[in-house]
C-alpha positions in Angstrom: -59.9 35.2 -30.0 -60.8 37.2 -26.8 -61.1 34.3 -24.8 -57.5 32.5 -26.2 -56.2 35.4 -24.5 -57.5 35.7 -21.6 -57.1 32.1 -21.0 -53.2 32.8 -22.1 -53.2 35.8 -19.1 -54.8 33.4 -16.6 -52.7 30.1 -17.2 -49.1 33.0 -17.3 -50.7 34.3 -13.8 -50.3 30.8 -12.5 -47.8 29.5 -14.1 -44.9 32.3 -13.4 -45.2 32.3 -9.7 -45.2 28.5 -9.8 -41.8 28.5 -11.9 -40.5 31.6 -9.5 -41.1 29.4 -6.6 -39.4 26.4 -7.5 -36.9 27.9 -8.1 -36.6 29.2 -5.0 -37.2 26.1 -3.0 -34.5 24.5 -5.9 -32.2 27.2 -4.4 -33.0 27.2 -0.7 -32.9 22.7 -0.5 -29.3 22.8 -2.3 -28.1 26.1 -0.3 -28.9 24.1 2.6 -27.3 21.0 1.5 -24.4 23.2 1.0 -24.0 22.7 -2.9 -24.6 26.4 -3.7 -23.8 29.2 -1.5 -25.7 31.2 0.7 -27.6 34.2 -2.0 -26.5 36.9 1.3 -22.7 35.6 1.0 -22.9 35.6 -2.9 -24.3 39.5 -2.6 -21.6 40.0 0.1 -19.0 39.4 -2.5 -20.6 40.7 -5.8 -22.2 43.7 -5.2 -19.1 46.0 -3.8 -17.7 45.1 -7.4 -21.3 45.6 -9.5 -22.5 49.0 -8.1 -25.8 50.1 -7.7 -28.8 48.6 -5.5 -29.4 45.4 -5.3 -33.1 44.5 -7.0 -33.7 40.6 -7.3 -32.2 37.5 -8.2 -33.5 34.9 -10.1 -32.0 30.8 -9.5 -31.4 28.4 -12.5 -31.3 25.2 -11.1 -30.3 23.8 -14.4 -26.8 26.2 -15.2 -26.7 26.4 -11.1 -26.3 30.0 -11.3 -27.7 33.1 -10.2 -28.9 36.5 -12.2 -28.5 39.8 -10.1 -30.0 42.6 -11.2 -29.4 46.4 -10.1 -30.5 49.8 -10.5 -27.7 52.2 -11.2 -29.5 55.4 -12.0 -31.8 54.4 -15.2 -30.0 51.4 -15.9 -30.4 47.7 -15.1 -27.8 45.8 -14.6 -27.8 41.4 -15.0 -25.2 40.0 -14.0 -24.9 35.9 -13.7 -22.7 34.3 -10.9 -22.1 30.7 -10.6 -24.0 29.4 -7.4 -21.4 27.2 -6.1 -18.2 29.8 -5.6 -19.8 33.2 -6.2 -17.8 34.0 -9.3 -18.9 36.3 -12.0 -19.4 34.5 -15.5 -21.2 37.1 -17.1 -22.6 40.9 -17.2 -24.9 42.9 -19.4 -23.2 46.0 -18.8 
């Protein structure tokens, strides 16, 4: 049993990062294609209207959207934005 789970933590350790980073290059090949926008001009436009500080970001490829996440005193904020025009399709807020 001790050694399902730490095989479980290892194989999480590796595969996370790997996700997180496909993601990234998804974002960066199709940003430079000019399919999505830039993640600084989709900031640019969002977070004047969100408030708080800016966190992370996390890319889905397959919805071609973005989550935003902020820190506004104790809270954090998601909020979802379409990839391709910057618009806001959703909040957690």
């Amino acid at each position: 049993m001790v050694r399902s789970l730490i095989l479980a933590v290892v194989l999480a350790a590796i595969i996370v990062p790997a996700t997180a980073q496909h993601e990234q290059d998804d974002a960066y090949r199709l940003a430079k294609e000019g399919q999505i926008m830039q993640l600084g001009d989709i900031l640019a436009q969002v977070s004047p209207r969100v408030g708080g500080k800016f966190i992370g970001s996390e890319f889905d490829p397959g919805r071609v959207m973005y989550r935003l996440r902020y820190m506004d005193g104790n809270a954090v904020k998601n909020v979802d934005v379409d990839a391709r025009t910057g618009r806001i399709l959703g909040r957690n807020f």
